[in-house]
C-alpha positions as CSV (number, residue, x, y, z in Angstrom):
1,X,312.8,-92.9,202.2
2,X,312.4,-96.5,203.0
3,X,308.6,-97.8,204.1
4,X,310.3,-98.1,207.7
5,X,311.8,-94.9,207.5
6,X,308.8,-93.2,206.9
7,X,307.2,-95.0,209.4
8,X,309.2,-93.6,212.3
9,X,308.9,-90.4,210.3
10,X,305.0,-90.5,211.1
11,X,304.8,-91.8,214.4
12,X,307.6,-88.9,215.1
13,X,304.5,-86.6,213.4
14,X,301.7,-88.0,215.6
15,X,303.7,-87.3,219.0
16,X,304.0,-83.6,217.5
17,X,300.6,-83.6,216.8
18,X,299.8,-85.0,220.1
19,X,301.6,-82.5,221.5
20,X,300.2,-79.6,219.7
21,X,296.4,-81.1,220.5
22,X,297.4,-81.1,224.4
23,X,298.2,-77.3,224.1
24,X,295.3,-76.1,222.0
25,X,293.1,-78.2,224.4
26,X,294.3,-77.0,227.8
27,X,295.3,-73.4,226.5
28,X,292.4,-72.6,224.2
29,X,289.6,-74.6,225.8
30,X,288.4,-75.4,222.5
31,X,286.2,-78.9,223.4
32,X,282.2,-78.3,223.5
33,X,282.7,-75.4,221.4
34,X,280.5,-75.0,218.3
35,X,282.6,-74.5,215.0
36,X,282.5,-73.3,211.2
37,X,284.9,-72.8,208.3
38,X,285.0,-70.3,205.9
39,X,287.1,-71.6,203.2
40,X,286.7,-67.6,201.5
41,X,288.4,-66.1,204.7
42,X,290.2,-69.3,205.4
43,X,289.1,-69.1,208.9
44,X,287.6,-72.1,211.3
45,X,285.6,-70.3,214.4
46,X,284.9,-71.9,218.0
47,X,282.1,-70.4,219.7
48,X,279.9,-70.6,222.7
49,X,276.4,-69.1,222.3
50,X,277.0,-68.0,218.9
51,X,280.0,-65.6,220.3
52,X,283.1,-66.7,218.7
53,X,286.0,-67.3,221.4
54,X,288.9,-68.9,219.4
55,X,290.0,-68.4,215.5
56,X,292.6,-70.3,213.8
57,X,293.7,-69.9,210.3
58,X,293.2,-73.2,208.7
59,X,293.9,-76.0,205.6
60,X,292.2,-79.0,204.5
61,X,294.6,-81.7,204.3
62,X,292.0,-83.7,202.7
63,X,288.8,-85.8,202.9
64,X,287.9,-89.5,204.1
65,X,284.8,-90.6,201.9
66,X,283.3,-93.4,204.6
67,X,281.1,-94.6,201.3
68,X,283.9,-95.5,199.3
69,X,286.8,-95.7,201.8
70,X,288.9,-93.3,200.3
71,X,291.3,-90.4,201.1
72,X,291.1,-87.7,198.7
73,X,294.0,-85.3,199.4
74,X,292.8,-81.2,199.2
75,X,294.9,-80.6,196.3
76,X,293.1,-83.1,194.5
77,X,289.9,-82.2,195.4
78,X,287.9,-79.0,192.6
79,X,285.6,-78.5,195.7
80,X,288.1,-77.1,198.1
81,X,289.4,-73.6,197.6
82,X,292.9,-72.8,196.6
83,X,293.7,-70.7,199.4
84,X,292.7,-73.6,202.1
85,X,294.8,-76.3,200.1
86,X,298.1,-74.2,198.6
87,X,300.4,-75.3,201.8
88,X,299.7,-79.0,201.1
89,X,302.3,-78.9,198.2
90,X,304.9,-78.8,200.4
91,X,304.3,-82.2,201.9
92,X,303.1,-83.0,198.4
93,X,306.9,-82.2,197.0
94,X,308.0,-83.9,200.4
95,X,306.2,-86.7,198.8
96,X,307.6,-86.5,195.4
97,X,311.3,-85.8,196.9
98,X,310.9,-89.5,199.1
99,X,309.4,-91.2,196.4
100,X,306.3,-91.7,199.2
101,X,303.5,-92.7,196.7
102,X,300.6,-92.2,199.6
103,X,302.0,-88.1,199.7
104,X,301.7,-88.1,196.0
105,X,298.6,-90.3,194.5
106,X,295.5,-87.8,195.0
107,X,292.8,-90.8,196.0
108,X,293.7,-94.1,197.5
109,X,291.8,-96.6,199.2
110,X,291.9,-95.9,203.1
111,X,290.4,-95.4,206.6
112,X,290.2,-93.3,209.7
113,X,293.9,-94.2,210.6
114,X,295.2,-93.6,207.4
115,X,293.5,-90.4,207.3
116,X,294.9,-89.4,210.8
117,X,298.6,-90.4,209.7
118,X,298.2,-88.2,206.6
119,X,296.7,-85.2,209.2
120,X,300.0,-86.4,211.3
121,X,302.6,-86.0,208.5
122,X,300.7,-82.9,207.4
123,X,300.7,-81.1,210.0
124,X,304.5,-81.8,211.3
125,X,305.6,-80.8,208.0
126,X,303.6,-77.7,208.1
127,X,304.4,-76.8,211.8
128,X,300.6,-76.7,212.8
129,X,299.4,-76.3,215.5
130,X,296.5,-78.6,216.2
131,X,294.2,-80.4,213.5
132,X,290.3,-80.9,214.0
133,X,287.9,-83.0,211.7
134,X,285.2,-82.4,210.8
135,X,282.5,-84.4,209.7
136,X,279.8,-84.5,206.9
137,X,276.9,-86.7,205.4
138,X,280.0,-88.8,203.3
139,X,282.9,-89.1,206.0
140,X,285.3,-86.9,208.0
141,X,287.3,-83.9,206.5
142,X,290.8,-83.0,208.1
143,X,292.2,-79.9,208.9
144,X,295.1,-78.5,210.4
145,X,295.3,-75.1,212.3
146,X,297.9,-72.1,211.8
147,X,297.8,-68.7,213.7
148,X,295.4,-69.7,216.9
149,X,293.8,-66.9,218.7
150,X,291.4,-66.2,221.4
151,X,289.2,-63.3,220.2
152,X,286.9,-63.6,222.8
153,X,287.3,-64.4,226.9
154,X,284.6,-64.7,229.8
């Protein structure tokens, strides 16, 4: 895959992802909520008053270190568990396949947008349904969402 090919490739993933965002927005009413992740159940919660009101199954796609400028892709990362990270080898082998070295290489200088385009690629190759991140006391880390449910309604 040529760099212009895969450039039309991700902008082709960041209208998905657009799309997705729009319908987890409007349909789940997910903005204000509070939220956690439990990388155990592989669960990330929205609530309202501590009640939890949407639950999506989740994986990290990986982590933007604001200290160093860095992404740091899940499977590359000890600290994230193996049951939040194990769909990220398919657009790792996507990577591998298209000779794409930024799908492959675990860390590689980087920023917000390049995090977001790696969320974009990610989550069209995975079929998720909307991506959230999240951020800490280092940077931002990405996930995308699978399975969405409302387990709670007013």
């Amino acid at each position: 895959m040529t760099t212009k090919e895969f450039d039309q490739f991700e902008h082709e993933a960041h209208e998905y992802l657009k799309s997705q965002q729009e319908i987890l927005k409007s349909k789940y009413k997910i903005s204000g909520y509070d939220w956690y992740y439990d990388q155990d159940t592989g669960e990330f919660t929205f609530s309202a008053n501590e009640i939890p009101r949407v639950i999506a199954d989740f994986q990290v796609v990986g982590t933007l270190s604001t200290i160093s400028n860095t992404w740091l892709w899940s499977w590359g990362n000890s600290s994230i568990l193996e049951n939040v990270k194990k769909d990220l080898q398919i657009v790792r082998q996507f990577g591998k396949e298209h000779n794409l070295r930024e799908l492959v290489q675990p860390r590689w200088d980087a920023d917000e947008f390049d995090a977001w385009a790696m969320t974009n690629v990610s989550a069209r190759l995975l079929n998720a349904q909307g991506a959230y991140r999240c951020p800490d006391d280092n940077g931002f880390m990405f996930v995308i969402f699978t399975n969405v449910r409302r387990v709670f309604s007013e």
